[in-house]
C-alpha positions, 0 to 999 in steps of 0.5 A: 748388780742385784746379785753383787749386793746380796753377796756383799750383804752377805759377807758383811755380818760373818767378818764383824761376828768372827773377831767377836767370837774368837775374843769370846773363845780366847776369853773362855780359854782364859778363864778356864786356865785361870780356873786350872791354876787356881785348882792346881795352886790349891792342891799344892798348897795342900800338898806343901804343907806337910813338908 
């Protein structure tokens, strides 16, 4: 019996961290794709002004 609720104890804090981290994880792909596009605007930008 003791043993069920170590395990349940257990399992709890790794299902409610994981959503956290995959939000964390697709926040930071957002903002370095962000980045990207601002780079990459900037260089066409650049670019197209010496059309």
């Amino acid at each position: 019996m003791a043993h069920s609720n170590s395990v349940q104890f257990h399992q709890a804090p790794a299902f409610s961290f994981k959503p956290l981290f995959a939000i964390r994880d697709f926040f930071s792909l957002l903002i370095t794709a962000f980045s990207e596009a601002k780079i990459m605007e900037q260089k066409s930008r650049k670019t197209s002004g010496n059309w």
